[in-house]
VEXDREN-2710 file (C-alpha; in Angstrom, 1 decimal):
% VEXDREN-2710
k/r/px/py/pz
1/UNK/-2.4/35.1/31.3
2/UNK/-5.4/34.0/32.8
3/UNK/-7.1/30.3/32.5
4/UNK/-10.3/32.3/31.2
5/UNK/-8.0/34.2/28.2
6/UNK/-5.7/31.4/27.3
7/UNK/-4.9/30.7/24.0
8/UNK/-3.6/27.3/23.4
9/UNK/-2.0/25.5/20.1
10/UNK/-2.2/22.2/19.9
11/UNK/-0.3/19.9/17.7
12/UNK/-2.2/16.7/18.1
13/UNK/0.0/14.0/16.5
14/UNK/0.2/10.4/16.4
15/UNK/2.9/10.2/18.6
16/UNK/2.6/12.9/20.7
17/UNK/0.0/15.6/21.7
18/UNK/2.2/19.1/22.7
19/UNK/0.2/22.3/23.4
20/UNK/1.7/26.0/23.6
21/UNK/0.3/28.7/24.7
22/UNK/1.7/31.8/27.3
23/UNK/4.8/32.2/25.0
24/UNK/6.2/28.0/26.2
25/UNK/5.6/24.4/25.9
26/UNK/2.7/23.9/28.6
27/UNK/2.7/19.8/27.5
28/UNK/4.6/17.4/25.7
29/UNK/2.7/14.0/26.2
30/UNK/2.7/10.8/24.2
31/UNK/-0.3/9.9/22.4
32/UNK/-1.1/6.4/24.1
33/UNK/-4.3/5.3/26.4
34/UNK/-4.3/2.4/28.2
35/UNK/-8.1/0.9/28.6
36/UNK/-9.3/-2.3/29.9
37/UNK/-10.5/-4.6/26.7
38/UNK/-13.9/-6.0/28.2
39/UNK/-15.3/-2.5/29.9
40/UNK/-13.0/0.0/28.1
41/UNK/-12.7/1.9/31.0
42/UNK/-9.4/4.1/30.8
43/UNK/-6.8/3.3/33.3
44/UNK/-3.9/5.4/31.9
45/UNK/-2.9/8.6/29.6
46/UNK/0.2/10.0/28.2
47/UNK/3.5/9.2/29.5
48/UNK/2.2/6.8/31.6
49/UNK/0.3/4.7/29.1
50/UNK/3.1/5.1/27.6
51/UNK/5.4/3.3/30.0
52/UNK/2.9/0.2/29.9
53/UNK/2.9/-0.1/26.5
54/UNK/4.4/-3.6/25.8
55/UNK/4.7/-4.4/29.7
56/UNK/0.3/-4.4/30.6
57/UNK/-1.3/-7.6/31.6
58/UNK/-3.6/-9.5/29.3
59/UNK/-6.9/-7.6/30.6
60/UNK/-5.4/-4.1/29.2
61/UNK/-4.6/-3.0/26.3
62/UNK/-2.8/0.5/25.3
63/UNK/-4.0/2.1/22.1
64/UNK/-2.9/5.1/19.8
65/UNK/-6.2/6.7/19.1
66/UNK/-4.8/9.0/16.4
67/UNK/-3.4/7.2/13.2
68/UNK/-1.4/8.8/10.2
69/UNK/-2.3/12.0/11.6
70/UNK/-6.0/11.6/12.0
71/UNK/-8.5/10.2/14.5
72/UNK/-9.2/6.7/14.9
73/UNK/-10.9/6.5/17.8
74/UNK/-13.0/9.6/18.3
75/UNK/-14.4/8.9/22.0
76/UNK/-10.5/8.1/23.3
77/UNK/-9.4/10.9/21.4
78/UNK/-11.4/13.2/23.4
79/UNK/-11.1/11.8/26.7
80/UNK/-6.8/12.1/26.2
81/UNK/-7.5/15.9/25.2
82/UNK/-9.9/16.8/28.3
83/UNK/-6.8/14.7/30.7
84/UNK/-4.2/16.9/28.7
85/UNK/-6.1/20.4/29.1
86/UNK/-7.3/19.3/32.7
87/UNK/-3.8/18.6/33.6
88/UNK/-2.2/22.2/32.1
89/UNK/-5.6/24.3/33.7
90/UNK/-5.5/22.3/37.0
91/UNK/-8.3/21.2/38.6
92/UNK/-10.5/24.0/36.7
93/UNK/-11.8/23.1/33.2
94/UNK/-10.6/25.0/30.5
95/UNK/-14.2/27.1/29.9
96/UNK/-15.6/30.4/29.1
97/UNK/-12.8/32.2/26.9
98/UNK/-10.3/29.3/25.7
99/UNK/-9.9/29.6/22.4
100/UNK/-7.8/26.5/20.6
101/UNK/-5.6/26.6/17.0
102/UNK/-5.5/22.3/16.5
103/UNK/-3.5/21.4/13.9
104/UNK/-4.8/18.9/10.7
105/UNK/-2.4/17.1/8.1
106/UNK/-3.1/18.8/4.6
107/UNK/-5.1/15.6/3.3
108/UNK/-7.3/15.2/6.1
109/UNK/-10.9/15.1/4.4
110/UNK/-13.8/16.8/5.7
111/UNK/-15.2/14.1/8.1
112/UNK/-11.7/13.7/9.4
113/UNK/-11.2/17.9/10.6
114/UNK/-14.5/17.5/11.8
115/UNK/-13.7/14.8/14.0
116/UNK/-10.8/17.0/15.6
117/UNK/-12.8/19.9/16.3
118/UNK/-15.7/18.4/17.8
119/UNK/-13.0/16.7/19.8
120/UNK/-11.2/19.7/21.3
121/UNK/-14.8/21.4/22.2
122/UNK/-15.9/18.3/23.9
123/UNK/-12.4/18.1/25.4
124/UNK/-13.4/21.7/27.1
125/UNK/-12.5/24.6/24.7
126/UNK/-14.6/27.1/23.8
127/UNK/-13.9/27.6/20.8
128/UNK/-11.9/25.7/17.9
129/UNK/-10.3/26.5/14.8
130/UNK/-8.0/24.2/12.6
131/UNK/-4.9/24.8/11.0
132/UNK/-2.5/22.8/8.5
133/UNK/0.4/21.1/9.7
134/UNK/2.7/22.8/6.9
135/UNK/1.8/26.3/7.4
136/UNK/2.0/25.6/11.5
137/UNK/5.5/24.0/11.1
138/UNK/6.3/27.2/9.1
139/UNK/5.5/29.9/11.7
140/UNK/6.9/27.6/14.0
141/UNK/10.2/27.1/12.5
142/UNK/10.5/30.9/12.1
143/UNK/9.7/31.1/8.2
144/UNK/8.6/34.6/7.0
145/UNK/5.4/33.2/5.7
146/UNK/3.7/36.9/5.3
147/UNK/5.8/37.9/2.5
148/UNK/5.6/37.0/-1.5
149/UNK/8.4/35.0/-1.6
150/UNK/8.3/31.1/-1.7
151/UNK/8.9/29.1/1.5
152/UNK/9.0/25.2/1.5
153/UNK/8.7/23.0/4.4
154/UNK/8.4/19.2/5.1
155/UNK/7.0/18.2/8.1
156/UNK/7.7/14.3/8.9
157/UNK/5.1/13.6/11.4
158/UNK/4.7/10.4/13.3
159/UNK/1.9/9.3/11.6
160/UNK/2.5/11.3/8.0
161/UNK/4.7/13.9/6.1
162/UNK/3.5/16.5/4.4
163/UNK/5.6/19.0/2.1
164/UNK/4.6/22.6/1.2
165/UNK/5.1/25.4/-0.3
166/UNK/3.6/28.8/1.7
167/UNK/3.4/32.7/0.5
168/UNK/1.9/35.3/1.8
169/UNK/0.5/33.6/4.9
170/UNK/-1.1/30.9/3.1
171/UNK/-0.3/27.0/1.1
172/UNK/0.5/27.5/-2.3
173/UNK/0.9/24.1/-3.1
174/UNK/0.9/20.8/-0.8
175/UNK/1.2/17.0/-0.8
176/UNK/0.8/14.3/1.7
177/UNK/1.7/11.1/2.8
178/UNK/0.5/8.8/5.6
179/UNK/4.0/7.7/6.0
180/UNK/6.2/9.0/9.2
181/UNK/8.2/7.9/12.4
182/UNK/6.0/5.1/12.9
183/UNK/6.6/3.5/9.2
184/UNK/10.4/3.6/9.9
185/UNK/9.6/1.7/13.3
186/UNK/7.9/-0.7/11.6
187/UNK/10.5/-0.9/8.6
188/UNK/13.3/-2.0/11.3
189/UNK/10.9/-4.6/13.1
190/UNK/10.5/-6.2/9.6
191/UNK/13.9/-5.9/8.9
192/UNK/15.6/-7.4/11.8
193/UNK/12.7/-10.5/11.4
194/UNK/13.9/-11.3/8.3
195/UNK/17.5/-10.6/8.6
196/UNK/17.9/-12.2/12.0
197/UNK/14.4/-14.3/12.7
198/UNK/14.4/-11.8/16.0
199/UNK/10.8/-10.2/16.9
200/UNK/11.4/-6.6/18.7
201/UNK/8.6/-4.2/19.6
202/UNK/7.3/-1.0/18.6
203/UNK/9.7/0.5/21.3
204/UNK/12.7/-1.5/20.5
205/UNK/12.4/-0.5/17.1
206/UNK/12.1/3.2/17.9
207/UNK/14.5/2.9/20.2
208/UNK/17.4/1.6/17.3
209/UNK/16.3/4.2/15.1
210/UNK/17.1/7.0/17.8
211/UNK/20.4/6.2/18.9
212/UNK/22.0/4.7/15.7
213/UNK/19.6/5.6/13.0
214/UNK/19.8/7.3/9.7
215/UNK/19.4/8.5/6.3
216/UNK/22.4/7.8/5.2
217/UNK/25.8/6.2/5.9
218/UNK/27.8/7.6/8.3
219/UNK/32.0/8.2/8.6
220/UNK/31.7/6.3/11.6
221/UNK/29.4/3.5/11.9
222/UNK/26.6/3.2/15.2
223/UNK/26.3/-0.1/16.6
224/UNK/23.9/-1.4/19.6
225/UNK/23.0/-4.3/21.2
226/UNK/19.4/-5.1/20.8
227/UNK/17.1/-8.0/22.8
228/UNK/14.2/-10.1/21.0
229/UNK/12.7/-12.6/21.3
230/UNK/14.0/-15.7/18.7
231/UNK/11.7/-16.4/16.2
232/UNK/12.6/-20.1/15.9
233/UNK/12.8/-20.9/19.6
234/UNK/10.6/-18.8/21.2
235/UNK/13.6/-17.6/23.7
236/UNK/15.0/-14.1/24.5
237/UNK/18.4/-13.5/21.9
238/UNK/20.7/-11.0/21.9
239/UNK/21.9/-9.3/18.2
240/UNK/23.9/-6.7/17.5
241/UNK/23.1/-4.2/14.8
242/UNK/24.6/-1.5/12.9
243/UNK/23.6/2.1/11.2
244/UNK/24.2/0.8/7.9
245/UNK/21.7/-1.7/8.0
246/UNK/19.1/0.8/10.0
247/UNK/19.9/2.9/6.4
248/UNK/19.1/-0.2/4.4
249/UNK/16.2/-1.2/6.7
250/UNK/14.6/2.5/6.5
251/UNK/15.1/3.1/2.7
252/UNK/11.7/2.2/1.3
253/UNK/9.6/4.5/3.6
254/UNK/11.6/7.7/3.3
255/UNK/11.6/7.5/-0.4
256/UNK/8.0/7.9/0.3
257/UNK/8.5/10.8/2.2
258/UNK/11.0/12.0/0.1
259/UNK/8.4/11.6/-2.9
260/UNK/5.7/14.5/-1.3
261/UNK/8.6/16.6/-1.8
262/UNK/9.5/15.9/-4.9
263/UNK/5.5/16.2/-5.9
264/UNK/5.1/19.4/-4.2
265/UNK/8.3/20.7/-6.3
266/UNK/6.9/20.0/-9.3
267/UNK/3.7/21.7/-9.3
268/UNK/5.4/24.6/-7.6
269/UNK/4.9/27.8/-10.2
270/UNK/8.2/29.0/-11.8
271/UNK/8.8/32.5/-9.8
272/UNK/8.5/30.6/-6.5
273/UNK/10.8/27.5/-7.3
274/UNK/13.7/29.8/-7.7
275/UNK/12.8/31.6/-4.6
276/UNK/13.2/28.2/-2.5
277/UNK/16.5/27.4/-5.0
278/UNK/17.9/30.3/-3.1
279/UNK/16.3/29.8/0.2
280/UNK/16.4/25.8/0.8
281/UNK/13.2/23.8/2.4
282/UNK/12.8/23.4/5.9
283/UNK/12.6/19.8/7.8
284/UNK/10.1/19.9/10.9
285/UNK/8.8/17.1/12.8
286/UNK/10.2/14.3/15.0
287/UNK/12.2/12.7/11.6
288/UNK/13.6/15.7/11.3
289/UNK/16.1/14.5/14.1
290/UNK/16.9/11.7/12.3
291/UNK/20.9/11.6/11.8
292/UNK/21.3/12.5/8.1
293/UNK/18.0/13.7/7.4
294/UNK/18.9/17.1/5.9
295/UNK/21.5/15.3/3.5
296/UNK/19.5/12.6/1.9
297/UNK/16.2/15.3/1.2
298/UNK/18.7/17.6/-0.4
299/UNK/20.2/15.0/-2.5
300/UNK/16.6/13.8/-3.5
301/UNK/15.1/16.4/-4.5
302/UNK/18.1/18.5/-5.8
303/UNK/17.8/21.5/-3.6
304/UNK/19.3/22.3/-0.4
305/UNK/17.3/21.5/3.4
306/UNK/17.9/22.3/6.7
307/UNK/16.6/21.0/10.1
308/UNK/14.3/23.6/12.0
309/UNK/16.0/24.4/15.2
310/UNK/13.8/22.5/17.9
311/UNK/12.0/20.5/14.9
312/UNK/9.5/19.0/17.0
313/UNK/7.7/21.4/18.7
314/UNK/7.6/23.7/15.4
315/UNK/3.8/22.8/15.1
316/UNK/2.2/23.2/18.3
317/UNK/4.5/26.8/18.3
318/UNK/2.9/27.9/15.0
319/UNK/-0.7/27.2/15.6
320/UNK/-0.4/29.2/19.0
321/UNK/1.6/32.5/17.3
322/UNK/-0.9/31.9/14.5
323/UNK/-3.5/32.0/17.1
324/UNK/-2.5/35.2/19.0
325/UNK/-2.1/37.1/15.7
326/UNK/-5.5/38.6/14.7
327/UNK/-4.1/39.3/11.1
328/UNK/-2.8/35.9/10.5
329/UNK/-6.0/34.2/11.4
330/UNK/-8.2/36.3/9.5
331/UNK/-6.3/35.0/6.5
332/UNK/-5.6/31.0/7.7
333/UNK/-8.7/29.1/6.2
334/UNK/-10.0/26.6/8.6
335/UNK/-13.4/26.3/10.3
336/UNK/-14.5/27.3/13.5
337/UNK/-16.5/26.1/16.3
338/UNK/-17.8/27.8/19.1
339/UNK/-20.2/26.8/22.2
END
């Protein structure tokens, strides 16, 4: 397929921007920018901002420009997109025919989804049109979404979760929450500050909820060493910390999460509840690799869920297959924007 033709789907997240298109993951980048604070000139993007976050020197400073799922800094924003679509077209822009399925968290207001597309046509496509999270995850994950039978899926974003229930190619009910990976990074700083007077980082944090997080207690409990730096003193300190307190730590934000579920449940009409009785919900998203995950939503909200296969790159899949089918996005309701 041609740079000219190319259809891309873009899941930009709050974590991490990935973009399919040609049938594969063309990028999988984090969602960091590293600018200088007095000219806020852009000195790194992606992976490598990402490496300096935590490490820069006092003159720099490196930045999510996307929080809880939505743009905060719109100029940023846009230059990270033209880097990421200049990187997977090569030194030619992406121009003429490229035509771009972005993907929006269900509450984003109107000001917000037009933030994203103006973004992804100043970034270089032609043309952009927007899809929802939910229904993305959905076609991503492999959910027959064109038939009449209820299909629920929770997407745990970075940045927010959003729960949903799709038929016949479109929502039929949906919550959100601005709650996501990040929150439970946050939850564990706090926690080991209290519990131990020990300030980690963002990274740190993320790092403990990856190898011996989870939603709920093990058999076996996970236990790491982890460095800070001593609240008290001022000095480095060493700790060691367990999955059962990461569990304890994490509680309060995925009840949140937990909650959209539950909401979307609720105001689900009768003939499609039992349809997802019978069929389960499906977890998307980075949390949906949390260790656990599957166990503590199906004990919430009383009906049985089930990790997507590769989870994270459900959304970015979705908005591209939704892309390439002609049927599918006659009936997705977004806006478009062409040059």
């Amino acid at each position: 397929m041609g740079l000219f033709n190319r259809k891309l789907g873009v899941d930009l997240g709050t974590v991490n921007v990935i973009i399919y298109g040609n049938g594969q993951i063309l990028l999988q980048e984090p969602s960091m920018v590293a600018l200088t604070i007095e000219e806020e000139r852009i000195v790194a993007i992606g992976q490598e901002a990402r490496d300096m976050y935590g490490r820069h020197p006092e003159h720099i400073e490196v930045v999510r420009p996307l929080r809880e799922g939505v743009i905060a800094d719109y100029e940023v924003t846009e230059a990270m997109l033209r880097h990421f679509f200049q990187k997977i077209g090569g030194r030619l822009r992406l121009f003429g025919g490229s035509q771009v399925m972005i993907s929006v968290p269900y509450g984003a207001n109107s000001v917000e989804r037009r933030a994203v597309h103006e973004a992804a046509i100043q970034a270089g496509a032609r043309e952009a049109v927007l899809i929802h999270e939910s229904l993305a995850s959905a076609i991503g994950a492999g959910l027959p979404v064109r038939t009449p039978a209820g299909n629920m899926i929770l997407n745990i974003g970075g940045g927010a979760s959003e729960a949903a229930v799709i038929a016949m190619n479109g929502i039929v009910v949906a919550e959100s929450v601005r709650v996501g990976g990040l929150r439970l990074d946050e939850a564990i700083m706090n926690y080991v500050r209290r519990k131990y007077s020990l300030i980690i980082g963002q990274p740190t944090a993320e790092s403990i909820k990856i190898q011996i997080g989870a939603a709920v207690p093990l058999p076996e409990d996970l236990a790491m060493e982890v460095q800070g730096r001593d609240q008290v003193t001022g000095l480095p300190r060493t700790i060691s910390i367990s999955t059962g307190e990461i569990v304890e730590a994490i509680a309060d934000p995925l009840t949140n999460i937990a909650g959209v579920a539950k909401a979307v449940l609720e105001r689900t009409p009768p003939e499609l509840a039992s349809d997802i009785i019978d069929r389960g919900a499906m977890i998307t998203g980075g949390g949906a690799l949390l260790r656990g995950i599957d166990e503590y939503i199906t004990r919430q909200i009383g009906v049985p869920a089930y990790r997507a296969d590769d989870p994270i790159v459900c959304t970015a899949v979705g908005a591209g297959r939704a892309l390439e089918d002609a049927a599918l996005r006659r009936r997705i309701e977004g806006i478009s924007y062409s040059k």
